[in-house]
TORKERO-146223 format. One record per residue: residue in one letter; residue number from 1; x, y, z of N, C-alpha, C in turn. Coordinates in Angstrom, 2 decimals. Atoms other than C-alpha are relative to their C-alpha. Last residue first. Example, Ala and Ser with C-alpha at 12.3 -4.5 7.8 and 13.67 -1.06 7.14 Angstrom:
<zaros>
 r   k     nxx     nyy     nzz    caxx    cayy    cazz     cxx     cyy     czz
 S   2   -0.82   -1.19   -0.06   13.67   -1.06    7.14   -0.77    1.09    0.73
 A   1    0.89   -1.19    0.00   12.30   -4.50    7.80    0.90    1.20    0.00
</zaros>
This chain:
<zaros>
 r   k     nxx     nyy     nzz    caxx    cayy    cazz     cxx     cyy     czz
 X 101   -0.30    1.44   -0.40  -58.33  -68.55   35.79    1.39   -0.17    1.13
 X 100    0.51    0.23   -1.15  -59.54  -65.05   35.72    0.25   -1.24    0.64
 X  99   -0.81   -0.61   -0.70  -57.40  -63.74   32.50   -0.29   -0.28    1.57
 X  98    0.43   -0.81   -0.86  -58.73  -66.93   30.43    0.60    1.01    1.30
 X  97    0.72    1.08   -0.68  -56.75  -68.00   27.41   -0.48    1.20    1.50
 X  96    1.62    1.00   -0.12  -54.09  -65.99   25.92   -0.78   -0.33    0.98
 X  95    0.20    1.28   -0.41  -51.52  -63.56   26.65   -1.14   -0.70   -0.17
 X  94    1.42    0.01   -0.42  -50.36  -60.46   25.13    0.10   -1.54   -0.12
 X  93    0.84    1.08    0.53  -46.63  -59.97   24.38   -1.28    0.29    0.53
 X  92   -0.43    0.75   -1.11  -45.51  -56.05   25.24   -0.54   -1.43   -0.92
 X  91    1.61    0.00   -0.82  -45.79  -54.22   22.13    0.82   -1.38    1.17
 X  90   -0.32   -1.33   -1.47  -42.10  -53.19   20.24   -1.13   -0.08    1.15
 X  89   -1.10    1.00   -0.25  -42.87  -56.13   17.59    0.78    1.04    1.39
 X  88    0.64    1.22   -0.74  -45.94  -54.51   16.82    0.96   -1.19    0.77
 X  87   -1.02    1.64   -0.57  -44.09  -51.35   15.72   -1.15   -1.17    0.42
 X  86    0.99    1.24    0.74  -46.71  -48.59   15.73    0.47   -1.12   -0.17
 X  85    1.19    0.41   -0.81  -44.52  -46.36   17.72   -1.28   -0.86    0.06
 X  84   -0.04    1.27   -0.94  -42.01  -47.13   15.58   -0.41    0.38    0.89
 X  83    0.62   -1.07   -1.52  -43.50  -45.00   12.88    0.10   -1.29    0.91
 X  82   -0.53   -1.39   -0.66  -41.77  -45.98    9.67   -0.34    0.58    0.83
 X  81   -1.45   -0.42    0.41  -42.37  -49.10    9.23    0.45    0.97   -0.02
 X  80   -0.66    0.47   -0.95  -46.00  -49.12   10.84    2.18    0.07    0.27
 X  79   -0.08    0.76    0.10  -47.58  -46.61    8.75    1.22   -0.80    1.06
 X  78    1.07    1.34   -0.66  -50.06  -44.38   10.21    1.13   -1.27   -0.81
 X  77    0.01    0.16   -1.55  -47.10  -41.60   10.68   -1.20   -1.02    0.02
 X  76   -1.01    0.94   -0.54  -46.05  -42.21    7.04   -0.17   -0.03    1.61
 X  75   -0.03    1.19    0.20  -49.71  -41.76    5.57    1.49   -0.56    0.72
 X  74    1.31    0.92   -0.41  -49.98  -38.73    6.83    0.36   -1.15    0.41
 X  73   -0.34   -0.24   -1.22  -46.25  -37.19    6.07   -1.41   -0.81    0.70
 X  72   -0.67    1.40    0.45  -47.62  -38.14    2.55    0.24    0.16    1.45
 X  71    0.67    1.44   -0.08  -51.20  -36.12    3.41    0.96   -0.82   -0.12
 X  70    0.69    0.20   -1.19  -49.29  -33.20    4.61   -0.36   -1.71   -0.02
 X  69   -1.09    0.56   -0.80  -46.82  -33.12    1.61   -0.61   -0.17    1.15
 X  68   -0.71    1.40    0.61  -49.91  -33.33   -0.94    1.12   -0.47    1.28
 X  67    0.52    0.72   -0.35  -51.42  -30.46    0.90    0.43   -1.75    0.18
 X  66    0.15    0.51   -1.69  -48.91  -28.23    0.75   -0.87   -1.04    0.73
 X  65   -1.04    0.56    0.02  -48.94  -28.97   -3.17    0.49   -0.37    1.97
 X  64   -1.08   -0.82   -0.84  -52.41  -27.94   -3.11    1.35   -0.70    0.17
 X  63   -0.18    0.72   -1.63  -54.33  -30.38   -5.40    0.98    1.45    0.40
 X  62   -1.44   -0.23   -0.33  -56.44  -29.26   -8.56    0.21   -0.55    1.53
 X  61   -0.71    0.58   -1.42  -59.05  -30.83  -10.48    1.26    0.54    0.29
 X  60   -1.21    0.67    0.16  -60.31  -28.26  -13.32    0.53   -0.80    1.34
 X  59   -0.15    1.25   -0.76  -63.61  -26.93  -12.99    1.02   -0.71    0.17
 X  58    0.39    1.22    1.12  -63.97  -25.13  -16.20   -0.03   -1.19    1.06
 X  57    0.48   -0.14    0.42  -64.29  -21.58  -14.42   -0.13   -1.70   -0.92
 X  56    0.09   -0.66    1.25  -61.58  -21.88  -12.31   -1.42   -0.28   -0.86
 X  55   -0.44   -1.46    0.22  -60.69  -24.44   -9.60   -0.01    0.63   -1.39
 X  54    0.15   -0.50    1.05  -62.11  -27.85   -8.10    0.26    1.63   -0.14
 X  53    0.63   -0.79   -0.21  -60.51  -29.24   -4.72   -0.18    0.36   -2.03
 X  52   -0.06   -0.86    1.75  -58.19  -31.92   -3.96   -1.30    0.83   -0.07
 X  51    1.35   -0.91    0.29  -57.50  -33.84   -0.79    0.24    1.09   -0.89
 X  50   -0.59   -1.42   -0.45  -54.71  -36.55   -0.78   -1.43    0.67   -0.38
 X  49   -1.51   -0.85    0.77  -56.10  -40.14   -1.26   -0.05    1.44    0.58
 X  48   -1.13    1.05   -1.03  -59.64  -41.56   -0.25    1.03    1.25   -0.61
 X  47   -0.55   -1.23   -1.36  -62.91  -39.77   -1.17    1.19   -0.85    0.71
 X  46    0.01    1.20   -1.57  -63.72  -43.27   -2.98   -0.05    1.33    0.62
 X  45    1.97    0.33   -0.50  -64.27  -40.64   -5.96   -0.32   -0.98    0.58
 X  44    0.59   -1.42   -0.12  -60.64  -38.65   -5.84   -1.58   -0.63    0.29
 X  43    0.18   -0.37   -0.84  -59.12  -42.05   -5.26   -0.60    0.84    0.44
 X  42    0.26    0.68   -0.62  -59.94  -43.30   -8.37   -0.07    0.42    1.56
 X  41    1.30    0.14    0.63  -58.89  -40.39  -10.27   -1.05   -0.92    0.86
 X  40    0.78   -0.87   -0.99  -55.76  -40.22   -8.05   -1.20    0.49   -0.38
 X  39    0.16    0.51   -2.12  -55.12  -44.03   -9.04   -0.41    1.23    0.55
 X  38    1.04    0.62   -0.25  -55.64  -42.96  -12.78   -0.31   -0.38    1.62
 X  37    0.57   -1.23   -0.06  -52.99  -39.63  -12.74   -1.56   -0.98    0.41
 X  36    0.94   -0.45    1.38  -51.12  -42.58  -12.08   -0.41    0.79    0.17
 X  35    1.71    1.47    0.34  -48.60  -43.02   -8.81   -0.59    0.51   -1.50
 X  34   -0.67    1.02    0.06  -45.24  -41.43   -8.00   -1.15   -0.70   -0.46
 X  33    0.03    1.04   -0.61  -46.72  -38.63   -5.97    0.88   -1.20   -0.40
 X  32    0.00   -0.08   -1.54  -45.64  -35.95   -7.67    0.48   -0.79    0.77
 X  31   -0.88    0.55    0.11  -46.60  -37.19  -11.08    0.80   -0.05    0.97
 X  30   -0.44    1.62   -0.01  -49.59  -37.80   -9.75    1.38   -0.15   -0.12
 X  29   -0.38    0.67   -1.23  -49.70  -34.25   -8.89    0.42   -1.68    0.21
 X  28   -0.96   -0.23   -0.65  -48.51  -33.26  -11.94    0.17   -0.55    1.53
 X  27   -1.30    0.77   -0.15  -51.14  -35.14  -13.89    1.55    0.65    0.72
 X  26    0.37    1.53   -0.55  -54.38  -34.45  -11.33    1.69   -0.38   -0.89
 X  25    0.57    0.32    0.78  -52.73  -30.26  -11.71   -0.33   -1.69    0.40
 X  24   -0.19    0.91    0.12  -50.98  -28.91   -8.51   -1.33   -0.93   -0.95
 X  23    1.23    0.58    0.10  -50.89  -25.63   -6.65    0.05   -0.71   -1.69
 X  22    0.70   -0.04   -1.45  -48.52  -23.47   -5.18   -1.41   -1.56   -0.24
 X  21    1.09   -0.78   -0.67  -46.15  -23.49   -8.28   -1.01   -0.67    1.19
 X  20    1.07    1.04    0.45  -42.69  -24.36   -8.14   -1.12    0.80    0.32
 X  19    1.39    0.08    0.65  -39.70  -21.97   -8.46   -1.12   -0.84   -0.36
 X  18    0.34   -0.33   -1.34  -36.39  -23.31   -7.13   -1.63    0.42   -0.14
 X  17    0.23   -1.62   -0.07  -36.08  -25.03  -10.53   -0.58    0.35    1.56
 X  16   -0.47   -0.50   -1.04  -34.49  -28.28  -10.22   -0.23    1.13    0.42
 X  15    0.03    0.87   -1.26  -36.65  -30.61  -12.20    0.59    0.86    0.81
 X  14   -1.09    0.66   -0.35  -36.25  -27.68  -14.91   -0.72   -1.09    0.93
 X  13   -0.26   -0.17   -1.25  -39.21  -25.78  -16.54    0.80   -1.53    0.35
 X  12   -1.04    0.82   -0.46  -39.99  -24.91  -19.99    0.49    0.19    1.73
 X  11    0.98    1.10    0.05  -43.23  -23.04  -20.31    1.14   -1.26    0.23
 X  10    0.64   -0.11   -0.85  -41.55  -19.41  -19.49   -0.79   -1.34    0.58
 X   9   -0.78    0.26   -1.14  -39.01  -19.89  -22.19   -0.46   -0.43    1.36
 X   8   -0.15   -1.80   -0.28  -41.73  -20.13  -24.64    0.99   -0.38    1.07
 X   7    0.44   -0.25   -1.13  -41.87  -24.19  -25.99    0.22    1.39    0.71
 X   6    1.03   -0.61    0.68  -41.04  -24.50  -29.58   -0.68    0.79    1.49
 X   5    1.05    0.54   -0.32  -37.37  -25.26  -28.41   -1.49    0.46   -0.47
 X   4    0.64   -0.90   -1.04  -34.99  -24.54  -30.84   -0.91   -0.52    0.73
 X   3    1.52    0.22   -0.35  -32.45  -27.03  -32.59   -0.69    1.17    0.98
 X   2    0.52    0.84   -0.87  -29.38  -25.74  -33.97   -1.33    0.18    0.36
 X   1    0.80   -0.89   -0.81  -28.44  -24.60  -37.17   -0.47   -0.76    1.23
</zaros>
């Protein structure tokens, strides 16, 4: 006999399913991200990391998924390796010692 899932059809969901939802649990979004559900725990109460919001009657941390891709797109236009406008090695030299001498 083969194996069944216990899971309702509706609760199983693919990596490839065109169908995602709008909005983003602390472990989905982590998983998301690539990071711990602990790092966006941490980040959630520095106020650092992607911006998240409480929802429903129990409070539940959720993230906007549009959000999530804002804030990574964020973080890649402040970082230097990928935004060669930030380059430091693209900057004119700068010169020492006194400019009046």
């Amino acid at each position: 006999m083969p194996a069944r899932s216990l899971l309702a059809p509706s609760a199983v969901s693919s990596p490839d399913s065109a169908v995602r939802p709008g909005f983003l649990n602390v472990r989905d979004a982590a998983a998301y991200l690539g990071i711990s559900p602990h790092t966006l725990y941490v980040w959630r109460h520095r106020r650092q990391g992607p911006p998240s919001f409480r929802m429903g009657p129990r409070g539940r941390v959720m993230y906007r998924r549009t959000a999530l891709d804002a804030w990574i797109h964020q973080q890649e236009r402040a970082d230097s390796r990928s935004n060669p406008a930030l380059n430091p090695l693209g900057a004119a030299p700068q010169r020492r010692g006194n400019p009046d001498a």
